[in-house]
C-alpha angles and dihedrals in degrees: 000000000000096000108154094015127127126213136196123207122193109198115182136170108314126118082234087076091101090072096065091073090060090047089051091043093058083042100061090040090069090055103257132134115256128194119179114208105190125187112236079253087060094059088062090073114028125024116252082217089067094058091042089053089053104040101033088224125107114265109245120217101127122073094186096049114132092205094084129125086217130056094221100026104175086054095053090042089056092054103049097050121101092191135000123213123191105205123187086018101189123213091259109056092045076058094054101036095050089056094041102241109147107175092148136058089253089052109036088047095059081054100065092045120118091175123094111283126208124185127204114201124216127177148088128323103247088035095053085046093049102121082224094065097030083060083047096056092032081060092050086058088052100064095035110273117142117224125213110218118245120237139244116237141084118336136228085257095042102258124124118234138085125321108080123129115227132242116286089243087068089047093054098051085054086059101044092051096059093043117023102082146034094262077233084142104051112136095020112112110208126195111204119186112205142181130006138320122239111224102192111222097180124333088289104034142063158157114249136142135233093257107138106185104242102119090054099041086057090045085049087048104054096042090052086040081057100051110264130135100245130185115205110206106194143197122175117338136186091220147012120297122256106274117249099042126114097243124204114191121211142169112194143053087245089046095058096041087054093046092046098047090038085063094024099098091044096054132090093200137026123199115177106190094151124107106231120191115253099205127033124193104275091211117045116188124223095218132035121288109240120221105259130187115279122009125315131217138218119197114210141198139205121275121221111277106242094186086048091053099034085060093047106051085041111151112176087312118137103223125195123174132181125248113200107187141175100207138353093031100160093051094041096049091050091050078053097047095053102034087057095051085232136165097227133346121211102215131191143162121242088209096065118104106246098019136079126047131355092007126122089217130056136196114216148181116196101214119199133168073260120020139053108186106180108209126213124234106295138159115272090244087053091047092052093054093050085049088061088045094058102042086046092060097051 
């Protein structure tokens, strides 16, 4: 994923130091060259020894040292970087850096950055809220830093409040997003449904699929990943939503059809990955039913149609919707096409080794008024950026 990029990380004195190596370890795991700059105040809490050994790259903390490949070593590395993060960013060298004073090789380094920087503060709570520092980091926005939150929890010295830097995952996800993909979707606003509905039968029981939300996280994900502004609205699912997407949570077939029109005019693209239930019970009782002899009923009744809607009230939106089928997939997506009124249906067969729900792969035909384009296995998250593909060239 980040194959042939080139990342810069600033530690300076924190004691959360210790999670960069972590951070640099799942770097360098995607295949991309990482180069560690600490402050003097940095080598007091992690060895530079432990980010050599993981990137393979000197550790960089003196500007004056005569060991360099380069002759100017802070200049080459500039050049090379595709983002900078600053993680843990002490008070101090937000300090230094908003008022451009660059007097070490972290520093000085950052300054000669054209790439997109992104700091990470770490410190204590009445330090991070000292107006001092709040004008410091508000500096940094202005000139186009991007600033990690920090988080709320226990501190180094035991005490709870802000200050706290947040896990490396976090942090990674930070970097991957500026990096990972071509921004060929900046500007577009793009609206994803994913997992399963919930249909309430009585306060214990329900209806519900085996969607697990997988297909539209990763279709959430790479449009994010591109640069769009994307909104995940979300039934039941098996995990955590991608970072970075406005998520909606919702329970119902008629959750999910309220949440969905309510977005849908102000939205470029419309994916609808989720499997929502087509019947709900019609009657839904207030306490629990009790077993009874013999067998029991539910009648059910139809649940509004979102796709349908969603093709009717069209207005410039491109609206794809999904199609899993059991036989006759191909005839069945186009009836669907068509009956909807959509721009492009993703069918697949969940009786097709690698694809339907729970799986990491997926199996799918992009189905157009003109087109058929039959995909190979792939991973969900590959299949999500050949979707886009797809919907960007038409």
């Amino acid at each position: 994923m980040l194959k042939g990029k080139t990342v810069v990380l600033g530690v300076t004195g924190s004691i959360a130091a210790y999670k960069i190596a972590n951070l640099a370890r799942m770097l360098v795991k995607q295949h991309c060259e990482v180069h560690v700059l600490m402050t003097q105040n940095a080598t007091n809490f992690i060895n530079p020894i432990t980010f050599e050994t993981l990137t393979k790259h000197k550790c960089l903390i003196d500007t004056f040292d005569r060991n360099f490949e380069f002759s100017v070593e802070h200049v080459a590395l500039a050049k090379a970087a595709d983002v900078v993060m600053i993680a843990p960013a002490s008070a101090n060298v937000i300090g230094k850096i908003a008022n451009g004073i660059a007097d070490d090789m972290l520093t000085t380094t950052v300054m000669a950055c054209p790439c997109k920087k992104i700091v990470s503060p770490a410190m204590n709570h009445n330090m991070f809220h000292n107006p001092i520092v709040q004008d410091n980091i508000e500096k940094l926005k202005h000139y186009g830093y991007e600033i990690v939150e920090p988080a709320h929890g226990m501190l180094a010295n035991g005490d709870m409040g802000d200050g706290r830097m947040p896990d490396e995952e976090l942090l990674f996800e930070y970097i991957v997003k500026e990096i990972a993909f071509e921004k060929d979707m900046t500007g577009k606003k793009v609206l994803v449904t994913a997992g399963a509905t919930v249909e309430a039968i009585d306060p214990v029981r329900f209806i519900t699929n085996h969607s697990s939300g997988k297909m539209g996280f990763a279709l959430a994900k790479n449009a994010m990943l591109r640069g769009a502004e994307v909104t995940l609205v979300m039934g039941k699912c098996d995990s955590e939503p991608p970072v970075f997407a406005n998520t909606v949570k919702v329970q119902s077939a008629k959750d999910m059809y309220d949440a969905v029109i309510e977005r849908a005019d102000s939205m470029d693209i419309i994916v609808k990955a989720a499997a929502v239930a087509d019947y709900r019970p019609k009657n839904v009782s207030s306490e629990k039913v009790k077993k009874q002899d013999g067998n029991m009923s539910i009648e059910l009744e139809r649940t509004d149609d979102i796709l349908k809607t969603l093709g009717e009230r069209k207005n410039g939106q491109f609206i794809c919707g999904f199609s899993m089928e059991t036989e006759n997939m191909l005839e069945n997506s186009r009836k669907k096409l068509e009956k909807k009124n959509c721009d492009m249906i993703v069918a697949n067969n969940l009786k097709q080794d690698g694809a339907g729900f729970g799986g990491n792969t997926n199996i799918v035909t992009l189905i157009t008024k003109d087109d058929e384009v039959q995909l190979e296995k792939m991973t969900k998250d590959e299949v999500a950026e050949k979707i886009f593909d797809f919907i960007l060239s038409r």
